[in-house]
C-alpha positions in Angstrom: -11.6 24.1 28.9 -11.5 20.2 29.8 -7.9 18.8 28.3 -9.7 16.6 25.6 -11.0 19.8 24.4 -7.5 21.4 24.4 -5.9 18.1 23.0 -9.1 18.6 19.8 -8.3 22.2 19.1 -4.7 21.3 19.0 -5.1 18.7 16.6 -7.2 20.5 14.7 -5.4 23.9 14.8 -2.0 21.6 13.2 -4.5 20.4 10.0 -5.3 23.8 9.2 -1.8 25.2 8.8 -0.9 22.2 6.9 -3.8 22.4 4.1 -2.0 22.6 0.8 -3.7 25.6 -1.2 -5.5 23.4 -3.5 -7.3 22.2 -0.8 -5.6 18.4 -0.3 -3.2 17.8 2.4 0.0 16.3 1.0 1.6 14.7 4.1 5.0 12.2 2.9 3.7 8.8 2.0 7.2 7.2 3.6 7.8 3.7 2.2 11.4 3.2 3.0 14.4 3.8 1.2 13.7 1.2 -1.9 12.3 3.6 -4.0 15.1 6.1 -2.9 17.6 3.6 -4.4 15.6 2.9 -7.3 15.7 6.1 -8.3 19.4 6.3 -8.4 20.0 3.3 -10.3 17.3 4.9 -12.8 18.7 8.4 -13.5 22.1 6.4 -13.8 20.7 4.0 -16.5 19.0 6.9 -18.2 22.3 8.9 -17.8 20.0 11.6 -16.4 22.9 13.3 -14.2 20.4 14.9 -11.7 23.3 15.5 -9.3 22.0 17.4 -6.5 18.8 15.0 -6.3 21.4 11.5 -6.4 23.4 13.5 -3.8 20.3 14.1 -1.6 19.1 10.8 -2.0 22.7 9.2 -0.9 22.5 11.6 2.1 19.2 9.7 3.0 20.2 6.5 2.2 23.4 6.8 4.4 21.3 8.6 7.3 19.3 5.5 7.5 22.4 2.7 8.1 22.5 1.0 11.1 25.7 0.4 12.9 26.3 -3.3 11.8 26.1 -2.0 8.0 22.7 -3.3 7.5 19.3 -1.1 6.3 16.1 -2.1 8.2 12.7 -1.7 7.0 11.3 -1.1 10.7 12.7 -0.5 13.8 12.3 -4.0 15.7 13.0 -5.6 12.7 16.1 -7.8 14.5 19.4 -7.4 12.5 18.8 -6.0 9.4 17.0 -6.5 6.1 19.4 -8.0 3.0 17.4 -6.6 0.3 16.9 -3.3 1.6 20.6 -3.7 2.3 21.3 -4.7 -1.0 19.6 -2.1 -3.0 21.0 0.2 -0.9 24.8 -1.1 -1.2 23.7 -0.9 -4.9 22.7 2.5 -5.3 25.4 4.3 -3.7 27.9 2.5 -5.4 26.0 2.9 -8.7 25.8 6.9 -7.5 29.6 7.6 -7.8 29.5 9.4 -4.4 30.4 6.4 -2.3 33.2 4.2 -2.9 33.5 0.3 -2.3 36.3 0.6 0.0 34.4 3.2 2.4 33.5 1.8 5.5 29.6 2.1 5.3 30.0 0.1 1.8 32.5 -2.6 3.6 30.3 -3.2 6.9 27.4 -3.3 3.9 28.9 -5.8 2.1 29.9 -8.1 5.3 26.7 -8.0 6.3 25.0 -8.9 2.6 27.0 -11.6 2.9 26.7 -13.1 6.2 23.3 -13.4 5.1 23.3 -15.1 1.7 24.4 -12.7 -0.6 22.5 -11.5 -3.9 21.0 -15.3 -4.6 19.0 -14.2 -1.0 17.4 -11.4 -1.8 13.7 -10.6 -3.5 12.6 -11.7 -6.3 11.6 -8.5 -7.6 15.3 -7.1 -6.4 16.5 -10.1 -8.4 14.5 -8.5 -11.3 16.2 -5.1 -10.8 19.4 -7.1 -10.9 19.0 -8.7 -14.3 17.4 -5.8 -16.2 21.0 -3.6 -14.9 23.1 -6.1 -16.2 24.2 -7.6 -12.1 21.9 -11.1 -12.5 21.4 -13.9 -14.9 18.4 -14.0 -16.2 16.5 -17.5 -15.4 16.2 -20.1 -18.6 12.8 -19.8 -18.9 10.7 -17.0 -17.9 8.0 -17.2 -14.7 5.8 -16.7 -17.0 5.3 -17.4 -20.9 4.0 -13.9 -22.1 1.7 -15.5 -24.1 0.0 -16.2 -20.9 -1.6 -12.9 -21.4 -3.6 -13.9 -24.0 -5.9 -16.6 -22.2 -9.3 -16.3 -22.5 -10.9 -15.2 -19.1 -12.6 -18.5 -18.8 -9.2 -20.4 -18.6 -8.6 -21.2 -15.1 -6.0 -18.7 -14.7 -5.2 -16.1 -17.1 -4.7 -12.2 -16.8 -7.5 -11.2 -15.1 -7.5 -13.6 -12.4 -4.6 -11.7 -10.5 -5.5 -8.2 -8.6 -4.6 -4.8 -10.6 -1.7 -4.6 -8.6 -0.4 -7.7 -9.7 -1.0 -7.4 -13.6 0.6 -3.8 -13.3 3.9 -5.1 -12.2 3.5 -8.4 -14.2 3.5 -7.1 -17.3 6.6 -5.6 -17.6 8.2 -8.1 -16.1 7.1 -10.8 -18.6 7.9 -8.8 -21.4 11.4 -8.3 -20.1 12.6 -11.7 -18.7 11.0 -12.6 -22.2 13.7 -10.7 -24.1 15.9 -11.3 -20.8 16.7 -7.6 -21.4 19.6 -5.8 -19.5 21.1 -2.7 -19.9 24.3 -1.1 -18.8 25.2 2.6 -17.8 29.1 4.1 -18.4 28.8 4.2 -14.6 27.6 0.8 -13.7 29.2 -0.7 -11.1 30.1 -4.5 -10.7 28.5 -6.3 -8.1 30.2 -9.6 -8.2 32.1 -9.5 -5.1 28.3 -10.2 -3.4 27.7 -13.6 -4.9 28.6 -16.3 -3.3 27.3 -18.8 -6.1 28.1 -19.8 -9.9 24.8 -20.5 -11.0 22.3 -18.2 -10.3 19.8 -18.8 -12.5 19.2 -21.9 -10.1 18.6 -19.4 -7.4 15.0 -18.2 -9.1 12.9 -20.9 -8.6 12.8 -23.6 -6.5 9.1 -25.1 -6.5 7.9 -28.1 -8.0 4.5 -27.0 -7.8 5.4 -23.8 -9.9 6.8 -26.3 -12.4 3.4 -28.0 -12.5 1.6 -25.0 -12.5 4.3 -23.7 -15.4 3.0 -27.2 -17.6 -0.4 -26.0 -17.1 0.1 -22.7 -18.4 2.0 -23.6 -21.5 -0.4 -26.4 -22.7 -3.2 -23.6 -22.2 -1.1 -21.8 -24.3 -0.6 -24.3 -26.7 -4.2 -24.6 -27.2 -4.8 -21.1 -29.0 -5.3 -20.5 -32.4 -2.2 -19.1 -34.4 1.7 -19.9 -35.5 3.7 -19.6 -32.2 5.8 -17.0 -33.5 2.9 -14.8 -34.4 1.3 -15.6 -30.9 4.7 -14.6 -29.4 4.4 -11.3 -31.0 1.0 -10.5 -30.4 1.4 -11.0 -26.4 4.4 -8.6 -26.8 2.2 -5.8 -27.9 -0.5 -6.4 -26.1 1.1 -6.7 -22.8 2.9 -2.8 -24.3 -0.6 -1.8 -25.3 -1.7 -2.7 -21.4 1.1 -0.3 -20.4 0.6 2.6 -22.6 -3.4 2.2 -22.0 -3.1 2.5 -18.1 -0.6 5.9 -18.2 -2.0 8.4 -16.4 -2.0 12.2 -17.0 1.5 12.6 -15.2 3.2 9.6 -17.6 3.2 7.2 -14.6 1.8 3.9 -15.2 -0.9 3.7 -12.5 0.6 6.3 -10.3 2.7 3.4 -8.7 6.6 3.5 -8.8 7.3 -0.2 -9.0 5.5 -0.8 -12.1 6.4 2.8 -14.1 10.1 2.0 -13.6 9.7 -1.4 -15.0 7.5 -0.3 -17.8 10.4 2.2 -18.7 12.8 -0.6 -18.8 10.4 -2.9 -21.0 10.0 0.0 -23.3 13.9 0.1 -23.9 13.8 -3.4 -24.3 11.1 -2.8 -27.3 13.8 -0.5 -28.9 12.4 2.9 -27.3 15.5 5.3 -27.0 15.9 7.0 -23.5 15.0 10.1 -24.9 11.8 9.0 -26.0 8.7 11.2 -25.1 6.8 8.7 -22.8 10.5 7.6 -21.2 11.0 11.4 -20.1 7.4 11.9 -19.4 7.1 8.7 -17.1 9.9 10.0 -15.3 9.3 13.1 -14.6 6.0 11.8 -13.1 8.3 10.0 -10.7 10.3 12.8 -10.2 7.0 15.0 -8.8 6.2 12.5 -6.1 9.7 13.5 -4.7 8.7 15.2 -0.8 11.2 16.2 1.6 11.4 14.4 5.3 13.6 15.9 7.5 15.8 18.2 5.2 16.1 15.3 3.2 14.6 14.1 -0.4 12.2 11.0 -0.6 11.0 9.2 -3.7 6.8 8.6 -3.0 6.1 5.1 -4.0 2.8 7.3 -4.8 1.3 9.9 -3.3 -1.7 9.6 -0.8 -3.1 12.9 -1.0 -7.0 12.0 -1.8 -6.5 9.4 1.6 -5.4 12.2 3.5 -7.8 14.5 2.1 -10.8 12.1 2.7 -9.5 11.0 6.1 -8.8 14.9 7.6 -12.4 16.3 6.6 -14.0 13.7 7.7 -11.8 13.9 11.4 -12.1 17.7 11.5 -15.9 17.2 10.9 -16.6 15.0 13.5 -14.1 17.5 15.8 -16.9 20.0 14.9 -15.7 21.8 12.4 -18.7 22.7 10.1 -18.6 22.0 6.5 -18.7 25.2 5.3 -15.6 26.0 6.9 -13.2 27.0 4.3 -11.3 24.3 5.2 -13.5 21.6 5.2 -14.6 23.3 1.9 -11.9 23.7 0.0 -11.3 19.9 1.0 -14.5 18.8 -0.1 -14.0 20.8 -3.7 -11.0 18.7 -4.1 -12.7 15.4 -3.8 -15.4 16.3 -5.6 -12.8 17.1 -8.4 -11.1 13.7 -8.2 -14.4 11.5 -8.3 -13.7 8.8 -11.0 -15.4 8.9 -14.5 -13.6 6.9 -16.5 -14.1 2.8 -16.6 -10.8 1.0 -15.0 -10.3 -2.7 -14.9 -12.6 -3.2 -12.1 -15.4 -3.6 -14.8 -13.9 -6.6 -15.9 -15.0 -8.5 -12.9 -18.2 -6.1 -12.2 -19.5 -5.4 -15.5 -23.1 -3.3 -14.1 -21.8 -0.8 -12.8 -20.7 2.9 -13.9 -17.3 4.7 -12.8 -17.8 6.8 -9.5 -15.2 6.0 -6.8 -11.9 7.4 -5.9 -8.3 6.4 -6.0 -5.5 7.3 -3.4 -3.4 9.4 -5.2 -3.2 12.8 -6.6 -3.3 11.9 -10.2 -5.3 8.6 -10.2 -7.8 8.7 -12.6 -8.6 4.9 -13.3 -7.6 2.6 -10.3 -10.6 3.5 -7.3 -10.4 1.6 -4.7 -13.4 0.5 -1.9 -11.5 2.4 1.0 -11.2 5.7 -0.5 -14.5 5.8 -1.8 -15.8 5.1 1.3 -13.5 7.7 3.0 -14.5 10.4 0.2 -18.6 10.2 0.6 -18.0 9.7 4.3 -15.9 13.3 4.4 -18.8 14.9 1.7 -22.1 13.2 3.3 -23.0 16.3 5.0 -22.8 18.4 1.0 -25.1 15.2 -0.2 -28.3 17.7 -0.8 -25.2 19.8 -2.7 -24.0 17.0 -4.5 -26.3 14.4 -4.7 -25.0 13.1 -8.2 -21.2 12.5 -6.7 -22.8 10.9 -3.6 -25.1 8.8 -5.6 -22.7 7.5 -8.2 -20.0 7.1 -5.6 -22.5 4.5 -3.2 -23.6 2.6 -6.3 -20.2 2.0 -7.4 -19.0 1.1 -3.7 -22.5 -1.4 -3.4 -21.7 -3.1 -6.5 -18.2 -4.1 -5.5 -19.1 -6.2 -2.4 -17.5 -9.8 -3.1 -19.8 -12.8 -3.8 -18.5 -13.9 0.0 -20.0 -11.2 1.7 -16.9 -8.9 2.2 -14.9 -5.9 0.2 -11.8 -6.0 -1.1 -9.5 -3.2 -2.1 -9.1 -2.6 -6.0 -11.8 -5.2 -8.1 -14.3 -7.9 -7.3 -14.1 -11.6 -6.7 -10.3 -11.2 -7.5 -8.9 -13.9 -5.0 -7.0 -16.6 -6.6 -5.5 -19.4 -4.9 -3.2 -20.1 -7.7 -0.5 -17.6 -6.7 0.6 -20.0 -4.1 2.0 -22.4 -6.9 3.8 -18.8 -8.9 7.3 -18.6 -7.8 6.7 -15.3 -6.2 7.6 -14.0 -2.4 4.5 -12.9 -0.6 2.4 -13.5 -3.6 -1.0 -13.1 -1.9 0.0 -9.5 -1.2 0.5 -8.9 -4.8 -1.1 -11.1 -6.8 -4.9 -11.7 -4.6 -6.8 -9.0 -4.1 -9.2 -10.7 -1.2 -12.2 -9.3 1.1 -10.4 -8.3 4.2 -11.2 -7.3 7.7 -10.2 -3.7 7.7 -12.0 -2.5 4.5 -15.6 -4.7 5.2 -15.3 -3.6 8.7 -14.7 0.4 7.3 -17.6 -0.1 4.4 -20.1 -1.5 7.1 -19.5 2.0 9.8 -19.5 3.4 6.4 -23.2 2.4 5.6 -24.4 2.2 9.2 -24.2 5.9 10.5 -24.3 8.1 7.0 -26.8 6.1 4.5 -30.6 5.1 4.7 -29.6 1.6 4.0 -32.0 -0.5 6.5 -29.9 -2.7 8.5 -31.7 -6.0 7.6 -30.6 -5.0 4.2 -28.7 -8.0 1.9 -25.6 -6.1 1.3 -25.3 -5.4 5.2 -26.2 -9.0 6.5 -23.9 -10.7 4.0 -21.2 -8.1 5.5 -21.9 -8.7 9.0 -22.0 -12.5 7.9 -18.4 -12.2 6.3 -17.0 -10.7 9.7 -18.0 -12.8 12.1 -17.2 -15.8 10.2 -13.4 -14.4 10.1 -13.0 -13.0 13.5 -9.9 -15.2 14.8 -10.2 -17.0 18.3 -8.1 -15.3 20.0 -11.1 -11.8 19.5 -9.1 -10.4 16.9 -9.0 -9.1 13.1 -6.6 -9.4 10.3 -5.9 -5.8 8.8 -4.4 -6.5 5.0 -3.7 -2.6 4.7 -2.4 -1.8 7.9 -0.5 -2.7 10.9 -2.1 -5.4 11.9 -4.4 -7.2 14.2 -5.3 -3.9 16.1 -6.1 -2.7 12.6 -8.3 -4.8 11.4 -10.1 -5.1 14.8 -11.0 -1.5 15.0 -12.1 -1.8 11.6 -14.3 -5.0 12.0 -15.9 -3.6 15.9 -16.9 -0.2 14.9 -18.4 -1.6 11.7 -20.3 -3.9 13.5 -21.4 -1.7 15.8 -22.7 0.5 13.5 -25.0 -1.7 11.5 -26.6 -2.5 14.7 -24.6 -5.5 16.7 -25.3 -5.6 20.0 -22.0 -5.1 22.6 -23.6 -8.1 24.6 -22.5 -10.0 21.1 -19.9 -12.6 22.2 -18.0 -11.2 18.9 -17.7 -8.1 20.2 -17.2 -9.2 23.9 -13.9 -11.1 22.4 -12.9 -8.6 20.7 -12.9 -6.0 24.0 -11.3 -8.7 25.6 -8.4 -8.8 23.5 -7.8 -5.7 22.9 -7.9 -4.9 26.9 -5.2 -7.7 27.0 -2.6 -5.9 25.2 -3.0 -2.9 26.6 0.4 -1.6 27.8 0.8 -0.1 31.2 1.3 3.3 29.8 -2.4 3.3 28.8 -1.7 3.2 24.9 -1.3 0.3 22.8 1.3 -1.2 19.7 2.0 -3.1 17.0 4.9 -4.7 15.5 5.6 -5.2 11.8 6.1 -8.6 12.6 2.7 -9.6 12.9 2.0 -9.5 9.2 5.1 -12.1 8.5 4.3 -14.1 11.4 0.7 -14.6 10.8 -0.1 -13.5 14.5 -0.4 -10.6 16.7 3.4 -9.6 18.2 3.6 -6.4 20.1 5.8 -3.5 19.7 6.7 -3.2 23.5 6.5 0.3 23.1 2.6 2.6 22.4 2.1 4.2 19.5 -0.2 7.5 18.8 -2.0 5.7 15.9 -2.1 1.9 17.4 -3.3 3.8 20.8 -6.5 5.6 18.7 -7.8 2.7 16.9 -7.7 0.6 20.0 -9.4 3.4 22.0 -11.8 4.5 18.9 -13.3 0.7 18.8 -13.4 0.3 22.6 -15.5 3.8 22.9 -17.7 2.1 19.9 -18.6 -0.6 22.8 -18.8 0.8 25.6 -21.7 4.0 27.4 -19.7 4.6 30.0 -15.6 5.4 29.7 -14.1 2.5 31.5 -10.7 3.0 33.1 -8.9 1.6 30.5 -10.3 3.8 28.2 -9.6 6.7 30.4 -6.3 5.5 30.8 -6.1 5.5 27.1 -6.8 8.8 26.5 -4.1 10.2 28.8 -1.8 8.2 27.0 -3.2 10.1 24.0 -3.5 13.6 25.3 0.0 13.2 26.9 2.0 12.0 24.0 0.3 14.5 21.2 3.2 16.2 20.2 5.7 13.6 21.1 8.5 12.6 18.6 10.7 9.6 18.5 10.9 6.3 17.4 7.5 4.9 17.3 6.0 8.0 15.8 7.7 7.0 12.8 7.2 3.5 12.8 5.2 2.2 9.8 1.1 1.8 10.5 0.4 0.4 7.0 1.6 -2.6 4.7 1.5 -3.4 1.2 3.5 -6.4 1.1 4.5 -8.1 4.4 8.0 -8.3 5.3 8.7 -6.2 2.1 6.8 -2.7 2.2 5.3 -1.0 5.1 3.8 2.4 5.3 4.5 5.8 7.4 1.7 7.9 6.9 3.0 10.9 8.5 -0.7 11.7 8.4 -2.3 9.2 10.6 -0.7 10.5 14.1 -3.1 13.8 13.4 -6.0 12.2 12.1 -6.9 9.2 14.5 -6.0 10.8 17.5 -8.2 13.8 16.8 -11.1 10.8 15.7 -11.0 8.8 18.9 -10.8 12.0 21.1 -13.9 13.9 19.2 -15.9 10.4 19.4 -14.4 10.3 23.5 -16.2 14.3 23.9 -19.3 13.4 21.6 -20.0 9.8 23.8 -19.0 11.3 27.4 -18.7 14.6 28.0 -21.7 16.1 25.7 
């Protein structure tokens, strides 16, 4: 047995044992220690005295300090970061388990601020702040909530922003409207971290926004009604956009962020803590909870149809057959969490019917372009089986290509400049929803090697079209969904490969090139966080499992014969399989950059196994 064979059944022997009985596999989707503090300072709002859980949660919390009393949100990430820093101070203080005179809080607070203090951090912490009674609300809020009441034809209105965006919008706008706060018997005071008077000053400070803030409000001005009653319609509507968009488990959208502000706009509209869809949305919360390493961590969501869709597809391509009861039971519990329902994707692509698939467990409304490509890709071989699912689930995915050629994550044509003018960090991350390298580059492989779809066909060319004309000069690929440039370059090269360009294609030669260049001399390859912030590729000085496989996995796309530095490659992978430190932990996704990054403790099995089965199926067959 030839060691890429033994390194294969390996892989493959781990997914097995970790199949969850419904058929999913329900590896942590690890997003730092944000939500972990969150969900302190929420049970202590609430009053909900869920002691052993807050004690878990401090354990965590404290585990992750760094010696100079800071939090990081990745390993390389210099210093420390003040608003992971922050909401951690904030938490355990707010916890009653640590004290402000402890030593972890006093090296905490020194660091907080060296750095600034609270007028420093996020905007969103600055959010968390106010609505728990630690921040001044701003004059004026950062958007009039009548704002949601714009007709889609106004320049900018509701709908212009991604799903993402509105989902945490709107509870925000109906609470800095009321400039709601509320206090707990155990909240703490945080005043010994602000180094300035006037706060409020600290919010905005954009001229533009102010501009952009004028346009708004005479927009506003320009609808038919008395202002008050305008002022109380957008209040329930932007309630009725909440309560519309809960899913089964009382989460709205299945996302933390915007379910714990929705349960603090809800008080704010005179909800008591008690109330049915308070409880309901939190215990939804509460059942994304995993453990990692004996310890308890609050899911932003949970990932399990990505994994899912993701593992059948690897083990597949290993050669494990589809009727496999694993592979089977996985494919039953895709087939089970197909969208039927209509989401707000159909108000940007109004001719199509429901048929993707989200990323979590209980998502039922929000699809997205990369799972729904990872789903039919994992289920092509049950098509003569299934042939509605498959059919329903490719129309959806053709109708949402972007007018510019490319896919985007969550809805069509959703790519608004005008977040650059809103007074919100990394607002293209939240508020844009754009066609990206990563997904277009997925979608192409996608319809390349398991559809009929002729390669001269539209939807392909004006695919191809949209990745060659964003290839960067240096060879590379932006990745908006994961870490970073290798990312989006193993996308974009085995997408193009597949719909039939030719390796002797000066794209693809510049893209070998480059990613030969950063090869390390331990055969593998890696990624810092900081390329996302700094706009360019940065390397981790250290190879990573899951950098290593989508490097290798595009090169082996490229290339007949397996080139030195590809064997050299693998016996970094094959060598390092069942390795654990540092970097096998590091974060290989991004939702927001320098501000949420990803550990999918799932990827480390899955593209390994990928670039090793596509290694044996090129070479060694």
């Amino acid at each position: 047995m030839t060691q890429i064979q033994k390194g294969i059944d390996w892989l493959i022997g781990t997914l097995r044992k970790d199949q969850s009985a419904d058929g999913s596999w329900n590896y942590p989707f690890e997003t730092g220690l944000s939500t972990d503090a969150y969900m302190i300072i929420l049970l202590r709002t609430l009053e909900i005295n869920d002691e052993e859980l807050i004690q878990g949660l401090v354990a965590r919390i404290l585990s992750k300090q760094e010696n100079n009393g800071a939090w990081k949100l990745y390993y390389d990430e210099g210093e420390g970061n003040l608003t992971a820093t922050v909401e951690a101070y904030y938490a355990l203080l707010y916890s009653g388990y640590v004290k402000k005179d402890d030593k972890q809080l006093r090296a905490a607070r020194r660091f907080i601020l060296s750095k600034g203090g609270l007028e420093e951090v996020s905007i969103f912490t600055k959010v968390m702040l106010s609505l728990t009674g630690q921040y001044i609300w701003p004059d004026f809020s950062p958007l009039p909530i009548e704002f949601i009441l714009l007709p889609h034809y106004f320049p900018i209105n509701f709908y212009s922003f991604s799903v993402f965006g509105r989902a945490n919008l709107t509870p925000i706008i109906l609470l800095a409207d009321k400039k709601f706060f509320i206090k707990a018997e155990k909240s703490p005071n945080l005043s010994e971290l602000h180094l300035h008077r006037h706060q409020e000053d600290s919010w905005f400070r954009s001229s533009e926004y102010r501009s952009l803030l004028t346009f708004i409000e005479d927009g506003v001005k320009r609808l038919i009604g008395l202002p008050e009653q305008l002022h109380q319609l957008a209040v329930e509507r932007a309630k009725k956009y909440m309560l519309d968009h809960l899913e089964p488990d009382g989460t709205f959208y299945s996302y933390y962020s915007c379910t714990f502000l929705m349960i603090f706009a809800l008080l704010s509209d005179g909800y008591q803590k008690t109330d049915p869809i308070i409880t309901k949305a939190v215990n939804g919360l509460l059942a994304m909870k995993c453990d990692i390493n004996g310890h308890p961590h609050m899911q932003y969501t949970t990932a399990h149809v990505w994994n899912t869709s993701l593992i059948g597809y690897a083990l597949q391509s290993a050669g494990v057959a589809a009727d496999d009861p694993v592979v089977n039971k996985a494919h039953r519990y895709l087939l089970n969490r197909q969208h039927h329902t209509f989401g707000d994707w159909v108000i940007h692509n109004t001719k199509s019917l429901p048929g993707g698939w989200g990323f979590s467990d209980v998502n039922t409304m929000n699809p997205d372009v990369d799972d729904t490509t990872a789903s039919l890709r994992s289920i092509s071989r049950m098509v003569p089986l299934e042939r509605d699912a498959w059919d329903r689930g490719l129309s959806w995915l053709l109708s949402m290509q972007n007018d510019d050629g490319g896919w985007a994550a969550f809805e069509k044509n959703t790519d608004t400049k005008l977040f650059e003018f809103l007074p919100i960090e990394k607002g293209e991350f939240l508020l844009a929803d754009p066609s990206c390298a990563d997904i277009t580059g997925r979608t192409l492989e996608f319809l390349g090697n398991y559809t009929n779809l002729p390669r001269d066909h539209n939807v392909i060319k004006k695919g191809i079209n949209w990745l060659l004309k964003n290839q960067r000069k240096d060879g590379s690929w932006y990745g908006r969904w994961g870490l970073c440039y290798l990312y989006g370059t193993w996308g974009a090269v085995t997408g193009l490969m597949a719909t039939g360009i030719p390796r002797s294609h000066s794209s693809i030669r510049m893209a070998v090139d480059w990613l030969l260049t950063i090869q390390n001399e331990d055969g593998g390859w890696g990624e810092s966080c900081q390329s996302d912030s700094k706009k360019k590729y940065v390397p981790l000085g250290e190879s990573t499992l899951t950098h290593s496989a989508w490097a290798l996995d595009a090169l082996i796309s490229t290339s007949e014969e397996p080139t030195p530095q590809i064997q050299k490659g693998i016996t970094y992978l094959l060598t390092s399989l069942e390795k654990s430190d540092w970097t096998t932990d590091y974060p290989k996704g991004q939702g927001m950059a320098g501000g949420f990054y990803i550990h999918y403790h799932s990827y480390r099995y899955i593209f390994p196994l990928i670039a090793l089965s596509h290694y044996r199926k090129k070479y060694e067959s």
